[in-house]
C-alpha positions in Angstrom: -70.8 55.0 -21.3 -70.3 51.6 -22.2 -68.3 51.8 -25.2 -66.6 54.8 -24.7 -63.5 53.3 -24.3 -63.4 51.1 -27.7 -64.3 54.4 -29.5 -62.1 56.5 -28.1 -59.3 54.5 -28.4 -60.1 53.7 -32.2 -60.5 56.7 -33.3 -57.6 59.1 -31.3 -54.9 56.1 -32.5 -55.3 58.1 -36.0 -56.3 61.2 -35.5 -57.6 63.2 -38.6 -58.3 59.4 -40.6 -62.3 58.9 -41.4 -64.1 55.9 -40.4 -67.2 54.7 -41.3 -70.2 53.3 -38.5 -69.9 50.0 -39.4 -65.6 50.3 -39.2 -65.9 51.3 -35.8 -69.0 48.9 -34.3 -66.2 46.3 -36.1 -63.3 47.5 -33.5 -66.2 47.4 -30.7 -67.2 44.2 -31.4 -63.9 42.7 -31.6 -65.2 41.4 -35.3 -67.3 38.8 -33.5 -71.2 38.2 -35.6 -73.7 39.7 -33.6 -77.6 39.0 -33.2 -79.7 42.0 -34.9 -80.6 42.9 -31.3 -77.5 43.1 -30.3 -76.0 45.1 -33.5 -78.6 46.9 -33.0 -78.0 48.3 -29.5 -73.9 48.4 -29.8 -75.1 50.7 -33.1 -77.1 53.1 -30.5 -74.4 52.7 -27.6 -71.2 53.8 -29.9 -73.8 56.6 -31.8 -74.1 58.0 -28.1 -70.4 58.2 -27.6 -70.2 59.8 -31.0 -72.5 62.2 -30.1 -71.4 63.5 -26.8 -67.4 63.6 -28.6 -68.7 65.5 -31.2 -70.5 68.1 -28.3 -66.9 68.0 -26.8 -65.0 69.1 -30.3 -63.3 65.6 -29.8 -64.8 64.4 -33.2 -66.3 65.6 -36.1 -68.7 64.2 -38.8 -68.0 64.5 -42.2 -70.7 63.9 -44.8 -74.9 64.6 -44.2 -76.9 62.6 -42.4 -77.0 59.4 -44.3 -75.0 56.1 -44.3 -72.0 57.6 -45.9 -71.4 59.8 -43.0 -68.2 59.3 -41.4 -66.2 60.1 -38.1 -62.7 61.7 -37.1 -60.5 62.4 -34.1 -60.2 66.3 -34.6 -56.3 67.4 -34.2 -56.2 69.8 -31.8 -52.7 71.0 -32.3 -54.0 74.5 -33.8 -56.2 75.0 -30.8 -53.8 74.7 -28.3 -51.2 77.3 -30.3 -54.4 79.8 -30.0 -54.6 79.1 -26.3 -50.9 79.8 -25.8 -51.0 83.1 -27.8 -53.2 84.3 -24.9 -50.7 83.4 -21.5 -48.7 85.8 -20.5 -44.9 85.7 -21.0 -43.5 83.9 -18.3 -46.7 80.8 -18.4 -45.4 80.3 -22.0 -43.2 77.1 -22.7 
């Protein structure tokens, strides 16, 4: 994906903190002014990543489906505490 790597990198640096579309096309952009076109298709490329981080339980949306929704790296501390519950004694650290 093509700006996987921007997004990812944004939005795991603080987990748990909610940013809006246009915070994180910003960060993608490096600030610079884009063309429509272009802002356009950045908007469509990063919404893609979104999409397949929020299948993964990497991100989740907060807010409905409107321009106040808003995106956050999901801690997944508490998950991994339920996945060591079920090792046995001696895979246990």
């Amino acid at each position: 994906m093509k700006y996987a790597h921007e997004v990812i990198d944004l939005l795991a640096a603080y987990p748990g903190r909610e940013f809006k579309m246009r915070e994180i096309l910003r960060h993608v952009s490096r600030g610079i002014p884009l063309a429509p076109a272009s802002h356009e298709a950045m908007r469509r490329g990063a919404r893609r990543v979104l999409d397949h981080l929020l299948d993964a339980g990497h991100v989740h949306r907060c807010g409905g489906n409107t321009k106040s929704v808003t995106y956050a790296w999901s801690e997944l501390g508490h998950a991994l505490a339920e996945n060591r519950a079920h090792l046995g004694p001696d895979l246990r650290q």
